[in-house]
C-alpha positions in Angstrom: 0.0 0.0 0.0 0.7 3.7 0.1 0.9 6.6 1.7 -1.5 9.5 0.4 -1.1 13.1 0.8 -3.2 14.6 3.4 -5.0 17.6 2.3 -4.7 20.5 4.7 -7.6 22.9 5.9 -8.1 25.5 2.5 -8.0 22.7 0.1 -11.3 23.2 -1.3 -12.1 19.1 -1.4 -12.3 19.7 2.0 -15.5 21.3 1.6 -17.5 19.4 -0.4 -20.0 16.5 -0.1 -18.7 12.6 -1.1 -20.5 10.4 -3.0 -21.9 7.0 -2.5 -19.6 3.9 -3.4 -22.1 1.5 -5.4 -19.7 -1.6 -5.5 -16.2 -2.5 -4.3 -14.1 -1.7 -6.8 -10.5 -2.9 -7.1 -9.4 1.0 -6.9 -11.6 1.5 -3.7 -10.2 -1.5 -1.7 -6.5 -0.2 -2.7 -8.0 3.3 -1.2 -9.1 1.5 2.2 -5.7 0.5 2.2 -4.0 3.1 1.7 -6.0 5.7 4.1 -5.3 2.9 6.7 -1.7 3.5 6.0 -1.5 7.2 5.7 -3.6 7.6 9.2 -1.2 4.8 10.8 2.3 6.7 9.5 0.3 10.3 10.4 -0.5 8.7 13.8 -4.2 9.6 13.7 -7.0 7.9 14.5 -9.7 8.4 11.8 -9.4 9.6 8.9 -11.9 10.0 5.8 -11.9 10.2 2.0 -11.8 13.4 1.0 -8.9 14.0 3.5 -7.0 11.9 0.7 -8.6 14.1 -2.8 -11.0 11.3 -2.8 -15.1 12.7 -3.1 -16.4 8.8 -1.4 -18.0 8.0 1.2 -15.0 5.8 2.8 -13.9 6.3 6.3 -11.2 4.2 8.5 -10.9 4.3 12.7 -8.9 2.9 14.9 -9.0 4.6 18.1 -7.3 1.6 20.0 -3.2 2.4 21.5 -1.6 -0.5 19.8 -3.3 0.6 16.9 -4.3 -3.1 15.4 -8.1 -2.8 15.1 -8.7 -0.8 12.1 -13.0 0.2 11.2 -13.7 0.9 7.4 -17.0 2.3 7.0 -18.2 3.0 3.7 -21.3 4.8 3.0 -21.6 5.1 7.1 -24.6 6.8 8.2 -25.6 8.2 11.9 -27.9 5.8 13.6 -28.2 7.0 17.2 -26.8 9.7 19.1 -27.1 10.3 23.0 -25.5 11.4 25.7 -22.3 14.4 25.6 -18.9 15.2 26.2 -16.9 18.0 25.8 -13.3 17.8 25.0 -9.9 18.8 22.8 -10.3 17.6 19.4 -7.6 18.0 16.8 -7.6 17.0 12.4 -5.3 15.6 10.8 -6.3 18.2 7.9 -5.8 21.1 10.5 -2.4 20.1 11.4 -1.0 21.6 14.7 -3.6 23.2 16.0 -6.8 21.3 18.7 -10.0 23.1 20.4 -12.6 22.0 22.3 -15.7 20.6 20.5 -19.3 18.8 22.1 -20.4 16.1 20.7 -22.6 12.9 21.8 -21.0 10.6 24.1 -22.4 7.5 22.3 -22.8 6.9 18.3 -24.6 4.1 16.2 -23.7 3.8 12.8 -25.1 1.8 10.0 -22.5 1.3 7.2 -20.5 -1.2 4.8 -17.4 -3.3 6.1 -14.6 -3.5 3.0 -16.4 -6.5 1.1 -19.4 -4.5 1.4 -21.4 -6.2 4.3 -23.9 -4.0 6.2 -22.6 -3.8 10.1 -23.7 -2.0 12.8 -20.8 0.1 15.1 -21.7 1.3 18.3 -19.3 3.1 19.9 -18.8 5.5 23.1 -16.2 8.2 24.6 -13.4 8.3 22.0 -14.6 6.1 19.3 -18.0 7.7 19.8 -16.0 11.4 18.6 -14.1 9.7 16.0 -17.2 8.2 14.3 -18.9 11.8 14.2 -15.6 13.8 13.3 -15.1 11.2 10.2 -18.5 11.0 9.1 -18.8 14.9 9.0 -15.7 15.1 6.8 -17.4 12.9 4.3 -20.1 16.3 4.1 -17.5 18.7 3.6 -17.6 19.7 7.8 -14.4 20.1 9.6 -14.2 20.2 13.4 -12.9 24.0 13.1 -16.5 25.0 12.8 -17.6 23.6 15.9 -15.4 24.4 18.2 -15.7 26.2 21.2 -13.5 29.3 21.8 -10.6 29.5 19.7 -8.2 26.9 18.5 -5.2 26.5 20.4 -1.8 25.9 18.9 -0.3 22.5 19.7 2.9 22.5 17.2 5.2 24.0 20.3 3.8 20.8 22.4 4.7 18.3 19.4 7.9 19.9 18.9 9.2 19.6 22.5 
């Protein structure tokens, strides 16, 4: 596999909505692939589509520490949503910078696995903020516009 470029906040892709995928496609499950890649080497946790110059409806999550459970959703879709928390977020598209963001404690999400199976994901906390962040991206909506206050710049943290 490879590793993509990761489009940065101003990149107009960023903005717009993704389309469907119909059918695995030999080109889409070499995408899958290589966003798990590029969010693994990036040392992210989520990371969608368009965040790549693709306009699908592909996302991949893997909020565990050892970083060996990778989600792909494609064509995901918000289920459920309950509960809150309020808490730093940060992009991988809005590179050193984080701010505070609400969002529902709890998410359920109807999508298709990589050979195109329906599944259910039901996630909390963490996972929970990942599945809402990622699925907003694939609708052109990055975190920036939600958050709370201003962002705050974390490239002095990363650098020490």
């Amino acid at each position: 596999m490879a590793i993509r470029k990761i489009r940065k906040i101003g990149d107009e892709i960023l903005e717009h909505a993704t389309k469907p995928v119909k059918f695995m496609t030999p080109r889409t499950s070499i995408l899958i692939g290589d966003m798990l890649d590029t969010m693994y080497e990036a040392g992210g946790v989520g990371l969608a589509a368009p965040q790549v110059g693709v306009l699908k409806q592909v996302v991949v999550i893997d909020v565990t520490e050892e970083g060996n459970n990778p989600i792909v959703l494609i064509n995901p879709e918000i289920l459920e949503l309950s509960g809150e928390q309020t808490g730093q977020e940060a992009c991988l598209s809005v590179p050193g910078k984080s701010g505070v963001v609400t969002r529902a404690n709890y998410a359920k999400v109807k999508a298709y696995d990589e050979h195109m199976k329906e599944i259910i994901v039901e996630g909390e906390d963490l996972l929970a903020r990942a599945l809402q962040h990622e699925i907003d991206h694939l609708s052109g909506i990055l975190y920036v516009s939600k958050v709370e206050g201003d962002l705050v710049d974390t490239s002095q943290e990363m650098a020490e």
